[in-house]
N, CA, C and O of each residue as an XYZ file, in Angstrom:
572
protein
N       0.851     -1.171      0.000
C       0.000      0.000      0.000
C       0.899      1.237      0.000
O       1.838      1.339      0.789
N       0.564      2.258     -0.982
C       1.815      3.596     -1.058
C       1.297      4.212      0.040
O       0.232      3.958      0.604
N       2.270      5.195      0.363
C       1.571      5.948      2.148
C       0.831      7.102      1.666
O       0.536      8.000      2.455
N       0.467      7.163      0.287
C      -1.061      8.095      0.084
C      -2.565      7.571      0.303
O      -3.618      8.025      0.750
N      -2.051      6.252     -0.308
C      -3.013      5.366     -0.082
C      -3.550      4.770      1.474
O      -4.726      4.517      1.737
N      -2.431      4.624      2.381
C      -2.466      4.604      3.724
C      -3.117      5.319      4.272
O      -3.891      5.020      5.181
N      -2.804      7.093      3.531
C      -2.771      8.624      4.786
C      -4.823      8.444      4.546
O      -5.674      8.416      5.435
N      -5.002      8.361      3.110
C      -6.816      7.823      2.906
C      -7.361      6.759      3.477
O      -8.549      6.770      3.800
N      -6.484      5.583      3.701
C      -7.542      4.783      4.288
C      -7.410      5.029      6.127
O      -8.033      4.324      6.920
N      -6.530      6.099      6.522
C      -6.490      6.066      7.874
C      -7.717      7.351      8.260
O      -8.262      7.621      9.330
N      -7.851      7.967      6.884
C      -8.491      9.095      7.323
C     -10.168      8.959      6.928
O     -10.997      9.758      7.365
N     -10.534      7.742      5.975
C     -11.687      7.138      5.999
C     -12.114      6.495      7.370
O     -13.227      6.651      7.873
N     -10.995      5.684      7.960
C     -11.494      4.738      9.000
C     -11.444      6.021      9.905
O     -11.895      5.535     10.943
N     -11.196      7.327     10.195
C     -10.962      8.025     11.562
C     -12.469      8.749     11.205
O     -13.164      9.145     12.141
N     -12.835      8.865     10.080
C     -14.174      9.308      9.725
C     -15.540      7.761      9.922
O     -16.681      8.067     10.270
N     -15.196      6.276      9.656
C     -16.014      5.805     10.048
C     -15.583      5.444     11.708
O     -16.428      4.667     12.153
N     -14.587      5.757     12.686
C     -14.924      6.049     13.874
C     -15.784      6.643     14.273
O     -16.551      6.279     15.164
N     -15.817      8.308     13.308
C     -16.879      9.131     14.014
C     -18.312      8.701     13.576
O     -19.350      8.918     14.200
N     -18.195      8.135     12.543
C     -20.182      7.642     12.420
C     -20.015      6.454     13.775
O     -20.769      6.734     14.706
N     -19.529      5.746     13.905
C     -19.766      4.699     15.232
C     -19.790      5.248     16.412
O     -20.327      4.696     17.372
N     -19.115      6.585     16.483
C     -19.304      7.230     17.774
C     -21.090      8.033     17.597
O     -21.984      7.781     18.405
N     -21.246      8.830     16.585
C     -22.871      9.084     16.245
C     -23.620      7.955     16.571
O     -24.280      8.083     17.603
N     -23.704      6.944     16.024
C     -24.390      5.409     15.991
C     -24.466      5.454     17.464
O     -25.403      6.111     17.917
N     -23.590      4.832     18.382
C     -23.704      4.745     20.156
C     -24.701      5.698     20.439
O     -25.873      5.494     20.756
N     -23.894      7.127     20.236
C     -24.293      8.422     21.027
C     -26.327      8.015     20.796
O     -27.208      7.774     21.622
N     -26.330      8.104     19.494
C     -27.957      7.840     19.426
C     -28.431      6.945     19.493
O     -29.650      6.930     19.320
N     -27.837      5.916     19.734
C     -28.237      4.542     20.872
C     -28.826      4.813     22.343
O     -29.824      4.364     22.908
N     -27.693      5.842     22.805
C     -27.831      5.819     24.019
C     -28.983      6.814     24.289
O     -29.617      6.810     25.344
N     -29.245      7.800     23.109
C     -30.836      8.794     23.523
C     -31.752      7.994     23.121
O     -32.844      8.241     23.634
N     -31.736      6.990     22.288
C     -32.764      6.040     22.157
C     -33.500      5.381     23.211
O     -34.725      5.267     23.240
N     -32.414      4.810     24.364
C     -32.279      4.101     25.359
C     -32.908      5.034     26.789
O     -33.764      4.655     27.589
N     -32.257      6.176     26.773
C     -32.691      7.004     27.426
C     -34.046      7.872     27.401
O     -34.502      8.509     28.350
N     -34.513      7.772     26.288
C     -35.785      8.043     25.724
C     -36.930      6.782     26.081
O     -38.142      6.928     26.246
N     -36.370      5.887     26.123
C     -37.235      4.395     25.973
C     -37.497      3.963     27.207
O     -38.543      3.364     27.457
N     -36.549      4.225     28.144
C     -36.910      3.893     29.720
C     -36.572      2.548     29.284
O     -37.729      2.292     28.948
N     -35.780      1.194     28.939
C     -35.800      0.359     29.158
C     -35.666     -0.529     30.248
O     -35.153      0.042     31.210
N     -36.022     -2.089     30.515
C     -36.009     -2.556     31.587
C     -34.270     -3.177     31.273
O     -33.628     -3.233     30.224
N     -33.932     -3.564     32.640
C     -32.453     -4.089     31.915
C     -31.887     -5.611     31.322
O     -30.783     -6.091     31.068
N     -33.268     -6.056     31.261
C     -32.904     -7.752     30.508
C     -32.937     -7.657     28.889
O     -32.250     -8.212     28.031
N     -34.315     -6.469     28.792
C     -34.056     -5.861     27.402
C     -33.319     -4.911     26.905
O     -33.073     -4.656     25.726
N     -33.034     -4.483     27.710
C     -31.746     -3.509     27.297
C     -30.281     -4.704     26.804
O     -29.824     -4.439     25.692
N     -29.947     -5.292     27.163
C     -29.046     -6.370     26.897
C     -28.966     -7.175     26.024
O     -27.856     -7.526     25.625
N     -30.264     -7.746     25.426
C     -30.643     -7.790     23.938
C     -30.509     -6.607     23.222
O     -29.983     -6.714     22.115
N     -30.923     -5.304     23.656
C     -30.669     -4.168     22.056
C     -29.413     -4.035     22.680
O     -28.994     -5.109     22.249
N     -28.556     -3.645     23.276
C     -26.811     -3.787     23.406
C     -25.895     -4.575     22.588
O     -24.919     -4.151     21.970
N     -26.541     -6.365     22.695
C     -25.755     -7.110     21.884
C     -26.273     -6.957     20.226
O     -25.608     -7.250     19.232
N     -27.492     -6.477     20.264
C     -27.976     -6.184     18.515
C     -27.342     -5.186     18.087
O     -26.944     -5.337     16.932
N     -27.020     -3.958     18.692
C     -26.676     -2.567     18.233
C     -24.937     -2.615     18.148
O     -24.243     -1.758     17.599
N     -24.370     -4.038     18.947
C     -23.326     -4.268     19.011
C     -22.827     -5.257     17.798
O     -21.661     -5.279     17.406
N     -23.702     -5.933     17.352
C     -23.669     -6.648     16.099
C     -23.990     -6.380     14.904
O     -23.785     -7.235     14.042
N     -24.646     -4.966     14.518
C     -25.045     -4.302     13.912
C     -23.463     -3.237     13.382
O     -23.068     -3.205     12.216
N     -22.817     -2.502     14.491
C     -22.116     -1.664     14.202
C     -20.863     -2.957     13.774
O     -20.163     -2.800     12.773
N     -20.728     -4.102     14.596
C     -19.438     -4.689     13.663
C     -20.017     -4.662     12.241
O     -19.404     -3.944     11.450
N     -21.190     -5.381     11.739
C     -21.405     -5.549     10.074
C     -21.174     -3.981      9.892
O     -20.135     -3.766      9.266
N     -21.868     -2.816     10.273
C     -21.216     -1.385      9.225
C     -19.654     -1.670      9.255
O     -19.169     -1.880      8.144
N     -19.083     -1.699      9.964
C     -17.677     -1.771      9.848
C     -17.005     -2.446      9.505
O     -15.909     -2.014      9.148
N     -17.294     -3.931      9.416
C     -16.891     -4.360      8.924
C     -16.958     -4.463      7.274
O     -15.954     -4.613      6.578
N     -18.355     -4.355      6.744
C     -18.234     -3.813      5.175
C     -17.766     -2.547      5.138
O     -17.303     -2.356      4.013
N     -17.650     -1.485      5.893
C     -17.221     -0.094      5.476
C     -15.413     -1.015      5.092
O     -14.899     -1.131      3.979
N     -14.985     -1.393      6.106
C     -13.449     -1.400      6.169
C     -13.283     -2.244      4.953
O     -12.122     -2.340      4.555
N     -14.325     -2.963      4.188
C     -14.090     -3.870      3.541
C     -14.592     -3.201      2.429
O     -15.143     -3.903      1.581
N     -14.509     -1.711      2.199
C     -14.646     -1.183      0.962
C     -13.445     -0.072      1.024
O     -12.835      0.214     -0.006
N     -13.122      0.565      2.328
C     -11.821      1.422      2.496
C     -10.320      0.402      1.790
O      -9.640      0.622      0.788
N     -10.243     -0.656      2.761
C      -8.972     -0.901      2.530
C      -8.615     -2.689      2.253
O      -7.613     -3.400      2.321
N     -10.204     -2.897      1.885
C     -10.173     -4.798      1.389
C     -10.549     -5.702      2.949
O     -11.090     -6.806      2.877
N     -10.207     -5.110      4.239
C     -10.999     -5.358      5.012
C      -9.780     -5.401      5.876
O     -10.011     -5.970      6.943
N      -8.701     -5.025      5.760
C      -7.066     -5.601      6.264
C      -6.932     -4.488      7.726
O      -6.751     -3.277      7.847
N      -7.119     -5.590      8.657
C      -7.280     -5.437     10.095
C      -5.611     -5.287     10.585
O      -4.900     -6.242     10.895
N      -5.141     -3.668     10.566
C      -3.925     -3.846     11.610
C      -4.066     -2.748     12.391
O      -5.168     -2.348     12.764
N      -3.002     -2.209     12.678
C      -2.803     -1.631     14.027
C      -3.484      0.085     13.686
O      -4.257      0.730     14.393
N      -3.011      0.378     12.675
C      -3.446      1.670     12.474
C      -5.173      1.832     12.033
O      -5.791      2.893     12.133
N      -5.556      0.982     11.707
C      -7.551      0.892     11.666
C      -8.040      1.036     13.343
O      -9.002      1.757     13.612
N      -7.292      0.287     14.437
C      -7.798      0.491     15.460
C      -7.756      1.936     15.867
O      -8.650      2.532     16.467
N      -6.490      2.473     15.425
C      -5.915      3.612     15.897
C      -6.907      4.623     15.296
O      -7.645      5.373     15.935
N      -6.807      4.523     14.035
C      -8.098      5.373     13.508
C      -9.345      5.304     14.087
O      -9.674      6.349     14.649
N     -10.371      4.146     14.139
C     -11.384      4.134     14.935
C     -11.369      4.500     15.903
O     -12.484      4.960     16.151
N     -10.305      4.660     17.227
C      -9.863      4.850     18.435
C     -10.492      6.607     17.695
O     -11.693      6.878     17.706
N      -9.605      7.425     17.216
C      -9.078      8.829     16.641
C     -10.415      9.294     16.448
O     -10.920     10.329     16.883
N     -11.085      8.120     15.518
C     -12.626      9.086     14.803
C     -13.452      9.216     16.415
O     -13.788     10.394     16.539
N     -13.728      8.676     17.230
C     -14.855      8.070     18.169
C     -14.097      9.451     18.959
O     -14.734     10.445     19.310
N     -12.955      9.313     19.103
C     -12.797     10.434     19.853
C     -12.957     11.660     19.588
O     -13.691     12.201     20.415
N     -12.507     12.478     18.618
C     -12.879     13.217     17.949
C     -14.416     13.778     17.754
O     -14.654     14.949     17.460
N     -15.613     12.581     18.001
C     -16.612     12.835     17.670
C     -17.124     13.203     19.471
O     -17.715     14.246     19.750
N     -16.845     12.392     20.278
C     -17.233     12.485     21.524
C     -16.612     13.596     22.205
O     -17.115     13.825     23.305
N     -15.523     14.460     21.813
C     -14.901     15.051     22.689
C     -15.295     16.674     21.893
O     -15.599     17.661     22.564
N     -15.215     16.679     20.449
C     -15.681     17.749     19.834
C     -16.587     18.128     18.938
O     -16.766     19.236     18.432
N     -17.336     16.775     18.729
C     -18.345     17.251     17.623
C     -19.861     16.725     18.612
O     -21.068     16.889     18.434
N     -19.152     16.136     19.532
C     -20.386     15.951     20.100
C     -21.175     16.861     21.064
O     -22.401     16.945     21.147
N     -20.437     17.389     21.628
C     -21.256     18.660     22.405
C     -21.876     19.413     21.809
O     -22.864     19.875     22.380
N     -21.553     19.886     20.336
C     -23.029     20.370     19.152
C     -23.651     19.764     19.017
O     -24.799     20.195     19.130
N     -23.512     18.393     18.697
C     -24.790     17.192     18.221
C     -25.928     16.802     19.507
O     -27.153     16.746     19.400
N     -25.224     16.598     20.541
C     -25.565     16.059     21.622
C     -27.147     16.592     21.807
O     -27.901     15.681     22.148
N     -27.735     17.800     21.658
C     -29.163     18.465     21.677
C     -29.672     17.450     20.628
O     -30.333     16.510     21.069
N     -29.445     17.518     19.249
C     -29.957     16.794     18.092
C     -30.220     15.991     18.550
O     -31.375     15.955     18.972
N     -29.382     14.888     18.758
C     -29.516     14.032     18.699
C     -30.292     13.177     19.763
O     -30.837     12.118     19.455
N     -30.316     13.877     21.474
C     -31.401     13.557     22.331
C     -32.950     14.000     21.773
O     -33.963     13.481     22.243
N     -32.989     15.044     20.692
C     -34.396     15.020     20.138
C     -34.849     13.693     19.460
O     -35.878     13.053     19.679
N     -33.796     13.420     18.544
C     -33.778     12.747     17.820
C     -34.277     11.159     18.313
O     -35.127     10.345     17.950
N     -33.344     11.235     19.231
C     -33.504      9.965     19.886
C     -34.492      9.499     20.598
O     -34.769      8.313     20.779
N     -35.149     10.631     21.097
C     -36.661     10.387     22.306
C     -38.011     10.338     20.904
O     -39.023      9.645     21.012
N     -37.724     11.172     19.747
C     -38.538     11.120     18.467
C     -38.578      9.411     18.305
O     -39.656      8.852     18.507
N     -37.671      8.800     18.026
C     -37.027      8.056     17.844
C     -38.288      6.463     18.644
O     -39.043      5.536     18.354
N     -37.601      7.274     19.815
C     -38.430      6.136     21.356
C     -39.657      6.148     21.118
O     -40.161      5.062     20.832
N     -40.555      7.390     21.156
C     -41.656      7.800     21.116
C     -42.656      6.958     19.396
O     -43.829      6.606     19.274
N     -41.906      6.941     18.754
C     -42.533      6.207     17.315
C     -42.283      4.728     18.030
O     -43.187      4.165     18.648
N     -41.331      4.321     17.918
C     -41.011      2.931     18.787
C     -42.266      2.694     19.836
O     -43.123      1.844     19.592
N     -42.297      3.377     20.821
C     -43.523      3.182     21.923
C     -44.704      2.940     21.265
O     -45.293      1.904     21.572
N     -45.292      3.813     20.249
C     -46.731      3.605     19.240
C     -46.766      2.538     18.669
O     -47.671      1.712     18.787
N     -45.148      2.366     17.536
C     -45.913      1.204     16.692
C     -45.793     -0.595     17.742
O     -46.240     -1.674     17.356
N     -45.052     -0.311     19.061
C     -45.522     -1.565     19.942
C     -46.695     -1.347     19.906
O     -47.346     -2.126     19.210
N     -47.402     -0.296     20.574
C     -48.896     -0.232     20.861
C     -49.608     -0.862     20.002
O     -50.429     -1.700     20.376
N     -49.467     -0.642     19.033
C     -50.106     -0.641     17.691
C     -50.180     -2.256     17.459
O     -51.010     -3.020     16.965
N     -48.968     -2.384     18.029
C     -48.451     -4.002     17.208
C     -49.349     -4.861     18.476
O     -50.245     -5.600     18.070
N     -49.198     -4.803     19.472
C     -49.882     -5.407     20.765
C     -51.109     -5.453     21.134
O     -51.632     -6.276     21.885
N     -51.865     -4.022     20.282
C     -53.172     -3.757     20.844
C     -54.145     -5.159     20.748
O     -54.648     -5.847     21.636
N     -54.185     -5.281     18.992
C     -55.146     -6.496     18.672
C     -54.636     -7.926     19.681
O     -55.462     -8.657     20.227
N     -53.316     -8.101     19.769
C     -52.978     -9.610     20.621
C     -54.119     -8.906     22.699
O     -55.141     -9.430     23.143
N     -53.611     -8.132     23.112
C     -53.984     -7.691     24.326
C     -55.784     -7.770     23.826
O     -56.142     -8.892     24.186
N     -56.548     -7.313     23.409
C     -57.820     -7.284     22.836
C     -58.093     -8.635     23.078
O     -58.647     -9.058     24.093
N     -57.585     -9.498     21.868
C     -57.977    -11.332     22.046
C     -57.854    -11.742     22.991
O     -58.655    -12.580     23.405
N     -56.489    -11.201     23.943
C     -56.660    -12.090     25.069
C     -57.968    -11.748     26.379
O     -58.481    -12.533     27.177
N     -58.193    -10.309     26.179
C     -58.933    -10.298     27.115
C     -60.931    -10.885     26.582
O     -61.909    -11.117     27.294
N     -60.781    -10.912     25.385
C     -61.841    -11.505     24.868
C     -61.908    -12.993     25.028
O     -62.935    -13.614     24.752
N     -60.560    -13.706     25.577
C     -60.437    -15.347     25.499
C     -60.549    -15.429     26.703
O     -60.871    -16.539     27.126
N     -60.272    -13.992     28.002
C     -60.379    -14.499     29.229
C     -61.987    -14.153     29.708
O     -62.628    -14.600     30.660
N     -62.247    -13.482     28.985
C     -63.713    -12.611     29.375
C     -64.521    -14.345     29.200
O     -65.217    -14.761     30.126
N     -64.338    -15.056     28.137
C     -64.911    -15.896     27.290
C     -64.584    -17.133     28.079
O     -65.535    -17.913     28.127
N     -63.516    -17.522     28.702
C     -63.150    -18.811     29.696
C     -63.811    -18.302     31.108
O     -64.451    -19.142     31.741
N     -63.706    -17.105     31.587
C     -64.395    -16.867     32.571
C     -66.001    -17.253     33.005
O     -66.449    -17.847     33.986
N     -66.558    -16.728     31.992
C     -68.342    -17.261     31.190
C     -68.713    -18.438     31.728
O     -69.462    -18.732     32.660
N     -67.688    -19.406     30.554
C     -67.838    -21.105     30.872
C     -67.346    -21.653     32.127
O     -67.795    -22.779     32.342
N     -66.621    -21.238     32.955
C     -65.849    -21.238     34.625
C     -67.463    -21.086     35.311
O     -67.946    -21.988     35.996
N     -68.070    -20.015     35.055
C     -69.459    -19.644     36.294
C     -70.570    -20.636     35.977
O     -71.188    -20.716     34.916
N     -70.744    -21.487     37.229
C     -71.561    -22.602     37.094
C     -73.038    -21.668     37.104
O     -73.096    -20.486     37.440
N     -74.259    -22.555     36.626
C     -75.522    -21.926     36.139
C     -75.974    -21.909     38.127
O     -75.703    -22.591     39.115
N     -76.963    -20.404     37.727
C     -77.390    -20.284     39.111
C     -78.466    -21.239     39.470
O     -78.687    -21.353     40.675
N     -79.158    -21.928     38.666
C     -80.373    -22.943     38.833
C     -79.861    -24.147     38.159
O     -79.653    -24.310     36.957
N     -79.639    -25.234     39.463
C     -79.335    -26.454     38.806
C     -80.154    -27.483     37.895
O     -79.734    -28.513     37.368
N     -81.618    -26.850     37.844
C     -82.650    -27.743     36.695
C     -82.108    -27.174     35.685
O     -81.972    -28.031     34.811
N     -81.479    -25.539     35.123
C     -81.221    -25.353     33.463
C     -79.628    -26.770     32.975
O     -79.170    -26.795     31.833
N     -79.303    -27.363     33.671
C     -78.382    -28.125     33.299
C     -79.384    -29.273     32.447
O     -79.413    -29.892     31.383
N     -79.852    -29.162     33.201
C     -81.119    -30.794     32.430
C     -81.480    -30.169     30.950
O     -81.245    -30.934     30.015
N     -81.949    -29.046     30.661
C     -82.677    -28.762     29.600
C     -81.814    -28.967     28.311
O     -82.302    -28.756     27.201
């Protein structure tokens, strides 16, 4: 690799640091927006954590063929910082809008998605309850 070619792919990967540092940051107003409980929080952690290796790993695998050494960490290390230490104290408003916007659509379309299952069930318990209450006159059993 010539060291022009290097000085670009160190300065792509210090730029996809800073989208992975964005990515977290609005993870974490997502999270903070969402009120999660913490068993589910640990499922979206390991998803959002398996999610950012595939961006990165195809990003790196279009920067520089995918070739994992010392200076890609260093860059990712460089971008994340860079984004958290100076670009993030501008973003940081945005992106808690963003992120509770974010929660708040999330919260509806559960609703949305749950309402009809919550509905049936209380129509299956309303409905087992019914057949549970024995008849108040034991001659309508005969008829």
């Amino acid at each position: 690799m010539w060291p022009l070619a290097q000085i670009e792919a160190f300065i792509l990967t210090s730029i996809l640091g800073i989208a992975a540092g964005f990515i977290f940051d609005y993870y974490q107003a997502v999270i903070r927006g969402a009120r999660i409980r913490r068993y589910p929080q640990y499922l979206l952690d390991l998803s959002v954590w398996i999610f950012m290796i595939l961006i990165i790993g195809l990003a790196l695998l279009l920067i520089n063929q995918a070739e994992i050494r010392a200076y890609v960490f260093i860059a990712l290390l460089v971008g994340a910082i860079i984004y958290f230490r100076y670009m993030g104290q501008f973003i940081r408003q945005p992106v808690d809008l963003l992120g509770k916007a974010t929660a708040n659509l999330l919260r509806t379309l559960w609703r949305l998605i749950w309402s009809p299952f919550k509905r049936i069930k209380a129509w299956l318990t309303r409905l087992y309850q019914q057949r549970m209450i024995p008849p108040e006159n034991p001659e309508d059993i005969d008829q």
